[in-house]
Structures are given as structure tokens and as C-alpha cells.
N, C-alpha and C positions, 0 to 999 in steps of 0.2 A: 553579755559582755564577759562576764567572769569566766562561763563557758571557753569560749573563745579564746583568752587568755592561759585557759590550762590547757586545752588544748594543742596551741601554739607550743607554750611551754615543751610537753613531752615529747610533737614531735620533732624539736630541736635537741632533746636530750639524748630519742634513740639517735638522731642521725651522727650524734657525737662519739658514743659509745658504740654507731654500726650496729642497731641492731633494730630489722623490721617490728612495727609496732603487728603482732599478733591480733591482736583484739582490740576493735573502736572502744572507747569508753560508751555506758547509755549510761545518761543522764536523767536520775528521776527527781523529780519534786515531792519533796517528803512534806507532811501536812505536823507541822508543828507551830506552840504558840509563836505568832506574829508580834516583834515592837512597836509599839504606838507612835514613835517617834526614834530618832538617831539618837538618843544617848544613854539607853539601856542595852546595846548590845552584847556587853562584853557579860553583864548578869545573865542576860538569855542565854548567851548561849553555854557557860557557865551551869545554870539551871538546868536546861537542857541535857546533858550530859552528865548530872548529877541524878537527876531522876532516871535515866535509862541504865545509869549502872547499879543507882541503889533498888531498882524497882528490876534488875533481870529483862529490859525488856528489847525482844529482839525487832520484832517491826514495829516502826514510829505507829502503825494504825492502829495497836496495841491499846496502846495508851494516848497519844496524842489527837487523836482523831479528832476530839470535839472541841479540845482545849484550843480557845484563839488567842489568846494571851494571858500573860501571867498577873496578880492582881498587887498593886503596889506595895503592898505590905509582906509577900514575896519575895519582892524583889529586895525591899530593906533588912528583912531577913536575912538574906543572901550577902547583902552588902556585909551587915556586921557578921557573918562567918568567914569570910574574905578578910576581914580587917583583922580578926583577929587569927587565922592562920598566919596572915603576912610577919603581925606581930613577932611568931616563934623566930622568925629569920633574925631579926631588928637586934 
């Protein structure tokens, strides 16, 4: 569905701005850890992109290959580095 939706999306954007979409988008499936439930997303994916930028790594198979989820204590980790970055704004 999400597919589908961006899809949609851009080719209503070139048709706006008149301009042939050049190249289909492909779509891959990247193998990274999975949330056990709906309400850690925003750590994951937060984590996610903390370790790819801290760890240099260019292909998710790199590093995430075997990793199927992150382990709670993790993610509480993460929460309080988040709480207290937000903090400097406050």
C-alpha cells in the first residue's frame, strides 16, 4: 500500500511540474531489525539510522542482516538519549 501511495504521489507531481518520470522507482526490501509490536517505531527507526551513520555502513546486509530486533533495554537506552537531547531545546 505504501508502495502504491508514493508512487501515486510522484506521478501526480511530475504531471504538475510537466515532467516525464525518467526512471520507474524499484523497490527493495531492506532486512533490518523488525518491531515486535506498534509502539516502538519511532526508536527503531531512530536506532536504525543512528547505527548506519555511526557504524559508516553502506549496505543494510552489512550489518543488519541477522539482527531481527532490537532488545528492550535498547531501546530504553535510546529513549533516554532522546529525552535528554529534546531537553537542550526546553
Amino acid at each position: 500500500m505504501f508502495q502504491t501511495i508514493i508512487n501515486t504521489a510522484l506521478k501526480i507531481y511530475n504531471a504538475k511540474v510537466d515532467r516525464d518520470a525518467r526512471k520507474k522507482l524499484i523497490w527493495e526490501s531492506i532486512k533490518c531489525p523488525k518491531q515486535p509490536s506498534g509502539v516502538e517505531c519511532d526508536y527503531y527507526v531512530i536506532m536504525y539510522m543512528k547505527e548506519i551513520i555511526e557504524n559508516h555502513i553502506i549496505s543494510t546486509d552489512e550489518k543488519f542482516g541477522e539482527k531481527k530486533t532490537y532488545k528492550q533495554e535498547d531501546i530504553d537506552i535510546m529513549r533516554r538519549e532522546w529525552v535528554e537531547y529534546l531537553q537542550g531545546f526546553i
